[in-house]
C-alpha positions as CSV (number, residue, x, y, z in Angstrom):
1,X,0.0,0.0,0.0
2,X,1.4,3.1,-0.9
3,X,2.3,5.4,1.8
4,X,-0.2,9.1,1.9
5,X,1.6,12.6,3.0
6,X,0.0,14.9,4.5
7,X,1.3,18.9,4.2
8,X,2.8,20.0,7.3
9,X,2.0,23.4,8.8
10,X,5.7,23.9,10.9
11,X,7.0,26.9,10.0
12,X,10.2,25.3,9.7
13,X,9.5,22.5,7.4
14,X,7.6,25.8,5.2
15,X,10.3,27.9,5.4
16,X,12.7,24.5,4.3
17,X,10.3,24.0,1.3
18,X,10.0,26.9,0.1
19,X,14.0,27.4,0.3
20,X,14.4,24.0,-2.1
21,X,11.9,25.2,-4.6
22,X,13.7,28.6,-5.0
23,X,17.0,26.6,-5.4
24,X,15.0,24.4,-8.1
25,X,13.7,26.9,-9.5
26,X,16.8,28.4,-10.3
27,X,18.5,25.6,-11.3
28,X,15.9,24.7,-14.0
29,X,15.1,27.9,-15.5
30,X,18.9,29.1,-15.2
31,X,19.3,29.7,-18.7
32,X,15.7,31.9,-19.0
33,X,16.8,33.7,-16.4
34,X,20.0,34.8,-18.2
35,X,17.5,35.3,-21.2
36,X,15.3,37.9,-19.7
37,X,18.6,39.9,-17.8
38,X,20.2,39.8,-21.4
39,X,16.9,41.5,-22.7
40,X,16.6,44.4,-19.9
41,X,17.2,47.8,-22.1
42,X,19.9,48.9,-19.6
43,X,21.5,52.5,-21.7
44,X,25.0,51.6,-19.2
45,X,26.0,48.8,-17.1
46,X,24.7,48.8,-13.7
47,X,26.8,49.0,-11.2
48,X,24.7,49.0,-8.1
49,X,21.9,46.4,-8.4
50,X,19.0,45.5,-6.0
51,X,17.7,42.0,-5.9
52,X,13.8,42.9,-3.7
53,X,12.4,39.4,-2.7
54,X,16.0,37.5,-3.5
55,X,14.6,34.8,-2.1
56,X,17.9,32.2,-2.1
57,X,19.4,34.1,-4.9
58,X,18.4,33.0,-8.4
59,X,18.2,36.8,-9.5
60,X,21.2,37.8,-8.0
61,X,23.8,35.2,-9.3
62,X,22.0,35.7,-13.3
63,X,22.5,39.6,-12.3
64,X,26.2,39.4,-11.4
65,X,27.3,36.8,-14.2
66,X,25.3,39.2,-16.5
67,X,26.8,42.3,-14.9
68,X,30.4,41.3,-13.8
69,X,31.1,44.5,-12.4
70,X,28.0,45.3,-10.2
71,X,27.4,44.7,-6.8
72,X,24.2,43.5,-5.7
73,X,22.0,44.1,-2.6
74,X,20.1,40.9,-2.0
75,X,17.0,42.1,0.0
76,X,14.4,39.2,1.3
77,X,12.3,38.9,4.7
78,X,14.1,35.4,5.4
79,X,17.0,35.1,7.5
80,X,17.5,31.2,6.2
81,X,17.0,32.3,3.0
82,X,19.3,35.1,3.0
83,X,22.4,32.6,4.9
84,X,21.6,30.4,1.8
85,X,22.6,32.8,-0.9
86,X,25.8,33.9,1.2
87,X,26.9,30.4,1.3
88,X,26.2,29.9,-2.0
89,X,28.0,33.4,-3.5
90,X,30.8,32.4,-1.2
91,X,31.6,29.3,-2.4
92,X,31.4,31.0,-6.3
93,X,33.4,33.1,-5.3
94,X,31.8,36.7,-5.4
95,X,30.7,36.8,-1.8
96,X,33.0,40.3,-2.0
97,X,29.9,41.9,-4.9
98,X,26.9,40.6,-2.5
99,X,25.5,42.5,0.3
100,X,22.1,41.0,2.7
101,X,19.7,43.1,4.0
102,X,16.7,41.4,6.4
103,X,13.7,43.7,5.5
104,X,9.9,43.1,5.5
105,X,8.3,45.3,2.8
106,X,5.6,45.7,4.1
107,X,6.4,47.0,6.5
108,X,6.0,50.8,7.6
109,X,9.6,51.4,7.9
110,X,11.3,50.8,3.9
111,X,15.0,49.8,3.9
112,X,17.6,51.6,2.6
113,X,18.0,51.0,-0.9
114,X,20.8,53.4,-1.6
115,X,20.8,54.8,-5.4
116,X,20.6,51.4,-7.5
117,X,20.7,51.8,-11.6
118,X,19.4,48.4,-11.3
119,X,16.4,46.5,-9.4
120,X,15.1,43.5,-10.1
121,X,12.4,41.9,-8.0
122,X,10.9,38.3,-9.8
123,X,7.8,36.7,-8.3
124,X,8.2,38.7,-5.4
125,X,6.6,41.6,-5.9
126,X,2.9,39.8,-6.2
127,X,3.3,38.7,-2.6
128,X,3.2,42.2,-1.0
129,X,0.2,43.4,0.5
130,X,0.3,46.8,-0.5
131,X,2.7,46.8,-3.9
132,X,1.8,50.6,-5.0
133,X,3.4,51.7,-2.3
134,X,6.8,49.4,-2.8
135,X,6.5,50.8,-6.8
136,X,6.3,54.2,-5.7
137,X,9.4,53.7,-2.9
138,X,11.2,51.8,-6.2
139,X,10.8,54.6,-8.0
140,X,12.1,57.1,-5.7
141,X,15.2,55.1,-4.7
142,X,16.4,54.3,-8.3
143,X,19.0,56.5,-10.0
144,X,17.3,58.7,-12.6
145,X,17.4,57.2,-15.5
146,X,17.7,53.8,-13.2
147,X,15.7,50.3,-14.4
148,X,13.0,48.7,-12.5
149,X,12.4,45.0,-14.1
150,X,9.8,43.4,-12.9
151,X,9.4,39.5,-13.4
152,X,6.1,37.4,-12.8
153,X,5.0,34.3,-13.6
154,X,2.1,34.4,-15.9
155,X,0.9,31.2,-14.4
156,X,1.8,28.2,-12.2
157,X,4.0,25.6,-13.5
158,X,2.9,22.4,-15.7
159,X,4.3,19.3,-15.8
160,X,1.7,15.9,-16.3
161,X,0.3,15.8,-19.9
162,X,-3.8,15.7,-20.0
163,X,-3.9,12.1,-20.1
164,X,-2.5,11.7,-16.5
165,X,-2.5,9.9,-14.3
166,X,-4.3,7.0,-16.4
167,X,-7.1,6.8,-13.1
168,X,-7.7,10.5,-13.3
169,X,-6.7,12.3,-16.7
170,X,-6.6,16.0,-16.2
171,X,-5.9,16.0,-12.3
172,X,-3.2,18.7,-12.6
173,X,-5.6,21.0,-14.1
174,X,-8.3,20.5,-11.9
175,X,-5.9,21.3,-9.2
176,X,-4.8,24.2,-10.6
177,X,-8.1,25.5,-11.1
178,X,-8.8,24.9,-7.3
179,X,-5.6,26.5,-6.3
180,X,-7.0,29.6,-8.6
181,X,-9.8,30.3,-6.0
182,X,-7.5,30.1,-3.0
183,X,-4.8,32.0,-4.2
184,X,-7.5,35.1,-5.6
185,X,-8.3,35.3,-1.7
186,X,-4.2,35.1,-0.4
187,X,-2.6,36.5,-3.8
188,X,-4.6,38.9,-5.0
189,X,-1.8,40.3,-6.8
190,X,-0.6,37.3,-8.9
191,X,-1.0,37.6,-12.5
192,X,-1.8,41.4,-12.5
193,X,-0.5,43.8,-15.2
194,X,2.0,45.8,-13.7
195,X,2.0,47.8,-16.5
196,X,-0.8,50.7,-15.2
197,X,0.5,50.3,-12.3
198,X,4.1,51.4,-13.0
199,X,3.0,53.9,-15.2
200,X,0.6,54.9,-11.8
201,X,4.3,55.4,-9.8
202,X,5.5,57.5,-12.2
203,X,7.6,54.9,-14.1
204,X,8.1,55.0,-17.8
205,X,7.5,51.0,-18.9
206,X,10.0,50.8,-21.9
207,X,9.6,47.2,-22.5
208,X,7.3,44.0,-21.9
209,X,8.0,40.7,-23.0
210,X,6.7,37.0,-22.1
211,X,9.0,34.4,-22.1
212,X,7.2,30.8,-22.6
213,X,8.6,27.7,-20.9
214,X,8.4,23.9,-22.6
215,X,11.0,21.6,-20.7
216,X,11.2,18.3,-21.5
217,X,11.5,16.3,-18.3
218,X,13.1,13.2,-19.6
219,X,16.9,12.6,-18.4
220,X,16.2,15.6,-16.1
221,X,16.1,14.6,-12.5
222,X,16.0,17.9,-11.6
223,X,12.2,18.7,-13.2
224,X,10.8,15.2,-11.7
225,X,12.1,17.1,-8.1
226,X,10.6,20.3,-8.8
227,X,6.6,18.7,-9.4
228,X,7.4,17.2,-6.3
229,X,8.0,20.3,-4.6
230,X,5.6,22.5,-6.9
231,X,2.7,20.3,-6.8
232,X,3.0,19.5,-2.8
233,X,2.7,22.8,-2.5
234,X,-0.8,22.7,-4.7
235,X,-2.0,20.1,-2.5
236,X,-2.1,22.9,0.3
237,X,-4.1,24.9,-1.1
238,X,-6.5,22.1,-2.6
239,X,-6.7,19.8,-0.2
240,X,-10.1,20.5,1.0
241,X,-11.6,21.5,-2.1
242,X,-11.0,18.7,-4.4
243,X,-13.0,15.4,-4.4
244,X,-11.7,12.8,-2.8
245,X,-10.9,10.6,-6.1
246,X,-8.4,13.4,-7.3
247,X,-6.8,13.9,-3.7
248,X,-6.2,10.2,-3.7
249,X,-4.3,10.2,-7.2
250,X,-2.0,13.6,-6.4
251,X,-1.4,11.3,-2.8
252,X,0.0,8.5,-4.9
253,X,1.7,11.0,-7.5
254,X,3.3,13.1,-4.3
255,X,4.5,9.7,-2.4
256,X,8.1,9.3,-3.3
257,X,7.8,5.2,-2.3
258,X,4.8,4.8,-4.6
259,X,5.3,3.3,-8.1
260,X,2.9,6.2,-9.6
261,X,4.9,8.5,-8.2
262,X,5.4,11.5,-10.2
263,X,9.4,10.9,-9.7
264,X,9.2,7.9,-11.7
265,X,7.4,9.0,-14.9
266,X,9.0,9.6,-18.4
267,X,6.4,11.8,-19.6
268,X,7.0,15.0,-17.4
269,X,8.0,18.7,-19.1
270,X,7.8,21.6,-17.1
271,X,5.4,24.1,-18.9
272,X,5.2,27.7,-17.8
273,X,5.8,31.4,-18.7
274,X,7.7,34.5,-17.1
275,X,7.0,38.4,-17.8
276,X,9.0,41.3,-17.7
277,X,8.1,44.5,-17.4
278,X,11.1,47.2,-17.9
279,X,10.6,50.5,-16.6
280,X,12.7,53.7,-16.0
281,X,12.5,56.2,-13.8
282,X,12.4,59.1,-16.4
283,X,12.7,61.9,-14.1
């Protein structure tokens, strides 16, 4: 009998989950990453770069290996995650072009920012409870002239084709339409068009572009770990919504030990897309 899991609610265990998606995520969308930071109509090479939501430092290490000769201010509300990215820029070598800084924002106190030409906040700018005011404090911190390049995910991650699992074809979809409704209650902000409301802070968007996703998952480990991760997470938020046929089948799919478990199929591709808004502070 295969083994169920059920999601955990320790902070720690959250916080450690959340940590290994970032790390996954960067590892399998590396070389979009380095895409969108190539597109970014910088007019000169930043030099001082802000990372907002760093998160375990996907953004950062695509800024500096794009920018060899800024420094970047990784800025995130997590200690762990934070300690992460310094272990990780010191053992590549750069920890001398990274600077931390804890900082909830939003709260009513905003951190220093210094004068960045540069900052770059991906899928962290959705999570803020009040992001007109974090555009506004953006805008007023940049450099004139400065970039603001703002990265979302246009949607969550795919990976099982429509046909799976065999018992239950289109599970992954049904979950994701489940997942909709609870994250319109606690995410109000994902999938918005930042565009109005950059224009709103008084930035001048130069640029938006939508870069789509289509990763095989076969010989790719790494993808087969990032549905775990991505779709445990989904079960969260689903968990009481779904029927009980379709909870059963993401169980067995989400059970490492089970021989339908997601880690063990050949047909997996990760299936998503990213936007960037570029915007300059004109004035």
């Amino acid at each position: 009998m295969a083994h169920t899991h059920s999601p955990t609610h320790h902070p720690a265990a959250a916080a450690e989950t959340q940590a290994e998606i970032l790390d996954l995520d960067a590892e399998v969308l590396a070389e979009y990453a380095t895409a969108i930071a190539a597109w970014l109509p910088v007019r000169t090479a930043p030099h001082e770069i802000v990372d907002l939501g760093s998160g375990t430092g996907a953004g950062t290490f695509t800024l500096l290996a794009q920018f060899p000769d800024a420094h970047v201010l990784a800025v995130d509300s997590s200690v762990d995650h934070l300690r992460r990215l310094r272990d990780k820029a010191c053992a590549t070598g750069v920890l001398e072009r990274v600077h931390t800084l804890t900082a909830d924002l939003d709260a009513a106190d905003w951190p220093d920012l210094g004068t960045p030409d540069l900052v770059w906040a991906s899928a962290s700018m959705h999570h803020l409870a009040d992001p007109a005011r974090a555009l506004r404090k953006v805008h007023d911190a940049l450099e004139p002239g400065g970039l603001f390049a703002v990265v979302e995910l246009a949607g969550l991650p795919r990976f099982l084709p429509a046909t799976a699992p065999a018992d239950r074809p289109g599970l992954e979809e049904r979950c994701h339409a489940a997942s909709a409704h609870f994250h319109a209650e606690h995410v109000p902000h994902r999938g918005a068009d930042w565009g109005p409301m950059l224009t709103a802070a008084g930035f001048t968007v130069e640029g938006t572009r939508t870069f789509a996703v289509d990763l095989a998952g076969a010989g790719n480990p790494a993808i087969g770990r990032y549905a775990l991760t991505a779709l445990r997470r989904v079960r969260h938020s689903v968990a009481d919504t779904i029927a009980a046929e379709d909870l059963a089948a993401l169980d067995r799919l989400l059970d490492p030990d089970s021989p339908h478990s997601i880690l063990r199929r050949d047909d997996l591709a990760l299936r998503t897309e990213r936007t960037v808004w570029a915007a300059r502070r004109t004035r």
